[in-house]
N, C-alpha and C positions, 0 to 999 in steps of 0.2 A: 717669747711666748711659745709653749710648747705645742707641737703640730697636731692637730686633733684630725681623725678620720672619722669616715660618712658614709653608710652604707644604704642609698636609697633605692627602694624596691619600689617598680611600677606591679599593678596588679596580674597576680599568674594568667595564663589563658588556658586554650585549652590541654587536657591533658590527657587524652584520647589515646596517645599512643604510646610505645614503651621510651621513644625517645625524647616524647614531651615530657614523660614523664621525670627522665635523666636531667634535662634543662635544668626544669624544677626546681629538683633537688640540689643541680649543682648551686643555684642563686642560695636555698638556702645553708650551704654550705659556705658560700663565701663569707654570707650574714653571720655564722658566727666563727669563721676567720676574725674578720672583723670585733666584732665583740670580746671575743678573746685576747685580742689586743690591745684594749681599753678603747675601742668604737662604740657608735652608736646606729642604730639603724632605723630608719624613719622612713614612710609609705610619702610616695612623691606626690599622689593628690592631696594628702591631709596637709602639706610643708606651707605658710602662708605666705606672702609676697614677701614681706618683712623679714625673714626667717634671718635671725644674726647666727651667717657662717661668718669665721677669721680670714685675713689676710693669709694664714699658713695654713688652711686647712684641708685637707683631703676629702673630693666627693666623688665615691666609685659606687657607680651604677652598671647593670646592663643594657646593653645593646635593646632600645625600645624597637617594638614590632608594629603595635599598633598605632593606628593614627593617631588617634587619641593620646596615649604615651609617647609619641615623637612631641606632641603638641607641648605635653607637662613640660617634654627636655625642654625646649627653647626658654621656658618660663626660666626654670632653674639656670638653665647655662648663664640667662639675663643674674639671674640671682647671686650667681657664685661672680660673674663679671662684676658687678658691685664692691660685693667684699673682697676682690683680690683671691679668691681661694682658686682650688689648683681642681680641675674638673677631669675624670679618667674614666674610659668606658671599657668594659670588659665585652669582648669579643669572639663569640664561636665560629666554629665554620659553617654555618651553614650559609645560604644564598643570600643573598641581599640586595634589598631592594632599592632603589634610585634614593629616596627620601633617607633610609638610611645610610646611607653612603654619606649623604649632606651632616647627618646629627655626628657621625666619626669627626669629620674633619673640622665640624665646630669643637670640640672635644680639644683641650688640652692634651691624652695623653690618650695612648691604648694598652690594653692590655690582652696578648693575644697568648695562642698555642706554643708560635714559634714564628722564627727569623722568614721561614719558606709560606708561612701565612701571611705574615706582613708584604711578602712580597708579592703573593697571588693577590691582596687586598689594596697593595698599591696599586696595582696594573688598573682593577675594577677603580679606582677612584679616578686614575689618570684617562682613565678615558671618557669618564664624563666634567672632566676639567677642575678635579677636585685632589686635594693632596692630603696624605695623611700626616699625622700631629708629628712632630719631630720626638719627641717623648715618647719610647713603647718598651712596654715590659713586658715578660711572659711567664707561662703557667705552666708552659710544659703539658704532663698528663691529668693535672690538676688536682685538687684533695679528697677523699674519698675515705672518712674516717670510721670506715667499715669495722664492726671489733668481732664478727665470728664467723667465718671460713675455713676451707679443707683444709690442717696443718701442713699433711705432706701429699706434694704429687707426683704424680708417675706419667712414664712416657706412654698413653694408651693412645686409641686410636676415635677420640672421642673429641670433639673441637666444639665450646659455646659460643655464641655469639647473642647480640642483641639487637642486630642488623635484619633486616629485610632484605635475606637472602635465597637465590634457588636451594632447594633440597639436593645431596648430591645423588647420585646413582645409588638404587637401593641395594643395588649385586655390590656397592664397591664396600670399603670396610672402613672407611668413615662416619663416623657418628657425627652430623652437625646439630647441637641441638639450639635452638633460638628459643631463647627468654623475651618472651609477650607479653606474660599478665603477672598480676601483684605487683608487690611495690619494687624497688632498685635495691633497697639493703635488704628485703628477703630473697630477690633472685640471686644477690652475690653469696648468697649463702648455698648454692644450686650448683656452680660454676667446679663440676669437677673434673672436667676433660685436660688434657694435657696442655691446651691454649685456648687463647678466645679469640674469633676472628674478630677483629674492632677498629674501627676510624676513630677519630681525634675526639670526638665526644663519649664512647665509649671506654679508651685504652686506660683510664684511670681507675675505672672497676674492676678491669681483668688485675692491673698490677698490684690494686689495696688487696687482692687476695692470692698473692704472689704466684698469677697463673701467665706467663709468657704470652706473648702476644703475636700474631698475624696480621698483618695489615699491607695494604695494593700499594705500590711506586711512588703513588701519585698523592700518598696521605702526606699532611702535613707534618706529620708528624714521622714521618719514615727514617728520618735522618736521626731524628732521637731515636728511635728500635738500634737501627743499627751502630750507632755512636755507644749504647748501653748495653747493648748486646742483651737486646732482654726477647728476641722474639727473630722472627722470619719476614722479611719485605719480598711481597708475592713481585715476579714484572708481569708485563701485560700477555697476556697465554697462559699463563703458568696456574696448574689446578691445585687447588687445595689439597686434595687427598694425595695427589704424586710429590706434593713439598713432604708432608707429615710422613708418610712411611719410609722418606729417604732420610730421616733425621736420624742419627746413628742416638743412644744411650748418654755416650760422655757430650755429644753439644748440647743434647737435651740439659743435662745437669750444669752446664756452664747458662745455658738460656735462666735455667729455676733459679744457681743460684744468684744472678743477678736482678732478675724478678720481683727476690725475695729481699735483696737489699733497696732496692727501690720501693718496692711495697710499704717498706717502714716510712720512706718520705711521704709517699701516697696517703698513707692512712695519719700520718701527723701532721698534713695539708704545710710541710714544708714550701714546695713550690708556689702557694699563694702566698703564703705568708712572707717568701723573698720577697715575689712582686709589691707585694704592698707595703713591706721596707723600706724597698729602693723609692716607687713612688713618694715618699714622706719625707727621705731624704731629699730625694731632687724638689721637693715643693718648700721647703725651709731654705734650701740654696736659692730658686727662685725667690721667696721673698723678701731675701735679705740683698740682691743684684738692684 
């Protein structure tokens, strides 16, 4: 039997901010990952007890917030333990709370940013006496199927971000400009500075419009910047405006054009579409063991 995948959505919340609003949109970007793939996607209160999932089937969810939606998981997890299917929870970084630490480790599989998140997420689970799934895939910067941004960029002294960040020195010559309002694919259409400052939830918007990235030491994703040489890893002191005006022309052009070749994975949501590859493979391996 051929492995079917399941892409079920708990209800959005709130979306107040610009990085709720990012969440958001990345769920429904997965949704049609998914879809595209020959998925299906189904709201997790309408699913009924009965719901015939397969022995080989694939159910990727996110990471529930509210009580409420931790409550559905357990329903489901019971659900897909029935039928043998293979249950994956898609994981950002942000905080996390006791309860969901428990819905991860009930979880079949995760699917996270990277290797140095899994490991910052095992620590949180290991210390409340919980382990995480042996099964974990990742997303990298994740999919971002933006279709119209700046073509070409230049090394200027202009840095976006969509972070909740200080202003820098108005005497110094750094332009920080922070994207607050409207939506995510019309501010990436905004994003003309020579980089975006961005953490793990952001660094997929800068790359879908092949704009280099800055990101602090301690991002999960720092080790991908610098493995792809797509951007600048700040360390802890170090100021913004003193990294960008020491960047010479040619590392600039070595930063864009790898950027730019990543960009094209970014916006054809390659890195999901590994993970949930690979996931499908290993759940047909499991059910044939």
């Amino acid at each position: 039997m051929d492995t079917m995948i399941h892409w079920v959505s708990f209800a959005e919340t709130d979306q107040s901010t610009v990085l709720s609003q990012i969440e958001a949109r990345s769920h429904k970007i997965w949704q049609q990952t998914v879809s595209q793939m020959g998925g299906d996607v189904q709201m997790a209160a309408s699913l009924p007890d009965n719901t015939q999932w397969q022995r080989d089937d694939v159910i990727v969810m996110p990471l529930p917030e509210q009580a409420a939606h931790i409550k559905q998981f357990a329903r489901l997890r019971a659900i897909a333990n029935q039928a043998g299917a293979f249950l994956a929870i898609v994981i950002d970084d942000s905080e996390l709370a006791i309860a969901q630490l428990s819905v991860i480790a009930a979880a079949d599989a995760i699917i996270a940013s990277s290797k140095l998140a899994v490991a910052k997420l095992t620590a949180q689970l290991r210390k409340n006496n919980l382990e995480l799934p042996a099964a974990q895939f990742f997303y990298g910067p994740g999919a971002w199927p933006v279709t119209y941004y700046q073509a070409q960029r230049t090394l200027n002294q202009q840095c976006d971000t969509f972070l909740s960040v200080a202003s820098s020195d108005s005497e110094g010559a750094l332009q920080l400009i922070q994207h607050e309002r409207g939506s995510v694919d019309a501010q990436a259409q905004l994003l003309h500075g020579a980089f975006g400052l961005a953490n793990a939830a952001t660094m997929g918007i800068h790359l879908a419009t092949n704009q280099p990235v800055i990101v602090q030491r301690d991002s999960v994703l720092a080790p991908f910047v610098i493995e792809n040489g797509v951007g600048i890893v700040l360390d802890d002191g170090q100021n913004v405006e003193d990294v960008l005006t020491s960047v010479t022309p040619e590392a600039y052009q070595d930063f864009l054009s790898n950027a730019e070749r990543l960009g094209v994975a970014v916006r054809s949501q390659l890195f999901a579409r590994k993970a949930l590859s690979d996931i499908m493979v290993t759940a047909t391996v499991n059910s044939v063991i």
